[in-house]
C-alpha positions, 0 to 999 in steps of 0.5 A: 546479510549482504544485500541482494541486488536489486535488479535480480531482487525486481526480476525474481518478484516479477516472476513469482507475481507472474505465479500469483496473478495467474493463480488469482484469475484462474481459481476462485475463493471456495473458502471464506473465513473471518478473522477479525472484526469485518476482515476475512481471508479466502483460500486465494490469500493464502495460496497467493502468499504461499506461492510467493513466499517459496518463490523468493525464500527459493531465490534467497533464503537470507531474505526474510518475509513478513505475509499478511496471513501467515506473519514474519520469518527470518532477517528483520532488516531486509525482508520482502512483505506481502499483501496477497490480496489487498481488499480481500472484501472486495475479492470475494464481492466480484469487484475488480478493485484489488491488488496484489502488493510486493516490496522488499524493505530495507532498513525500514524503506522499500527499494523494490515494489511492485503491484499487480492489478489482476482484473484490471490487467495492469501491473506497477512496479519501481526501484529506487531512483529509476522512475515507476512504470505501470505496464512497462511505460513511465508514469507520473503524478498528476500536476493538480495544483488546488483542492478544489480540483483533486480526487482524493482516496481515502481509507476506510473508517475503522474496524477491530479494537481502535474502530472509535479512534479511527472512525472519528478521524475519518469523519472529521477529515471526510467532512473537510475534504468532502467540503473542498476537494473536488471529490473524495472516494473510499476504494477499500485497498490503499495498495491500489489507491498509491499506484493510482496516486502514481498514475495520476488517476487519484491526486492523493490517497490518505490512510490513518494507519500503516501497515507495511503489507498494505503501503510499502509497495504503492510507496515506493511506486508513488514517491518514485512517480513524483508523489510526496509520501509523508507521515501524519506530521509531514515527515517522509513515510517509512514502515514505522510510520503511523500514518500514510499521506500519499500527494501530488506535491503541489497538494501537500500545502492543503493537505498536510495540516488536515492530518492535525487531526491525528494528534494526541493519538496512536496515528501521531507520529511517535518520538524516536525510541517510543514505537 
């Protein structure tokens, strides 16, 4: 398929976020279901993700569209992924801390991304070579340069069938990092902790783990913001990777060989051909 412009493909995903943030402060969740070992989904997930998808699929049908909620349609190379509420736990608590996360991928990367932070009336977003914004104004990484002065978020340990796998990575990584850094905090939404490692308000972010809904917006936005974004093993992050590092880059030195402790298992990154 011809690739859509990427100004027109950023305008069109600020307007169906305009849709989406609007929804997500107007109404509240009335329904609450579980669908996995300690996830749920609200009736606002899946009216966000709805809302958007007929936004874009309106814009450019060609595009194809992966949705936490309702899966994968259309072209598999290009194609928009959607986190409609990022932390749904967090949403149906009350706490502010969630977003709602937007990238368009091509061939594995995102070009566009952009993250709305509705309860806290911020919004980020960036494209390819041109800089990440939040709320309209430039942002960068911090320049934290030692360990022992970062503020690092980190993902939660595990839930569903690779709960004991993850539960021990985090653990040996939390005991390090807890240890060495100057703090370490579990937000619960990885899409909110990349755009905060773009604002500077986290030094990094670290998540065993990848799900493109999750990461593809806040890693576009964070490496467009000077932030390193890697794999477990160092190598630059795309949504085949297995895990999602996202650092200052003075940081990277520190933090790079802890991941060690994902190898010999499913978050190592896997041989070309073997995914």
């Amino acid at each position: 398929m011809p690739f859509p412009s990427l100004g027109d493909a950023l305008t069109v995903a600020q307007r169906a976020m305009d849709l989406a943030v609007h929804h997500a402060l107007s109404h509240r969740p009335t329904h609450i279901t579980t669908k996995g070992d300690r996830d749920v989904v609200t009736n606002i997930d899946v009216a966000v993700e709805n809302l958007i998808r007929d936004r874009l699929s309106d814009w450019d049908p060609a595009v194809g569209f992966v949705g936490e909620e309702n899966g994968a349609s259309g072209d598999e190379n290009t194609y928009w992924v959607l986190d409609p509420i990022d932390s749904t736990i967090n949403f149906s608590h009350g706490s502010p801390l969630c977003a709602i996360a937007l990238g368009l991928v091509h061939e594995d990367q995102p070009v566009p991304g952009i993250t709305a932070v509705p309860f806290l009336g911020h919004r980020y977003w960036a494209l390819t070579g041109e800089g990440a914004y939040r709320d309209g104004d430039p942002i960068s990484v911090s320049t934290t340069a030692r360990l022992r002065n970062a503020l690092i978020g980190m993902c939660d340990y595990g839930s569903g069938p690779d709960a004991s796998t993850r539960d021990r990575l985090c653990g040996d990584l939390d005991q390090r990092l807890t240890g060495q850094a100057q703090g370490v905090r579990r937000l619960g939404t990885t899409a909110l902790e990349l755009v905060w490692v773009a604002d500077g308000t986290l030094d990094a972010s670290i998540l065993f783990g990848n799900r493109a809904w999750d990461t593809a917006s806040g890693a576009i936005i964070a490496r467009e913001a000077g932030a390193l974004v890697l794999d477990a093993d160092g190598s630059p992050h795309s949504t085949r990777s297995r895990c999602t590092l996202a650092t200052t880059p003075a940081l990277a030195e520190a933090l790079v060989p802890m991941m060690e402790v994902a190898r010999n298992t499913t978050y190592w990154p896997q041989p070309a051909g073997t995914q």
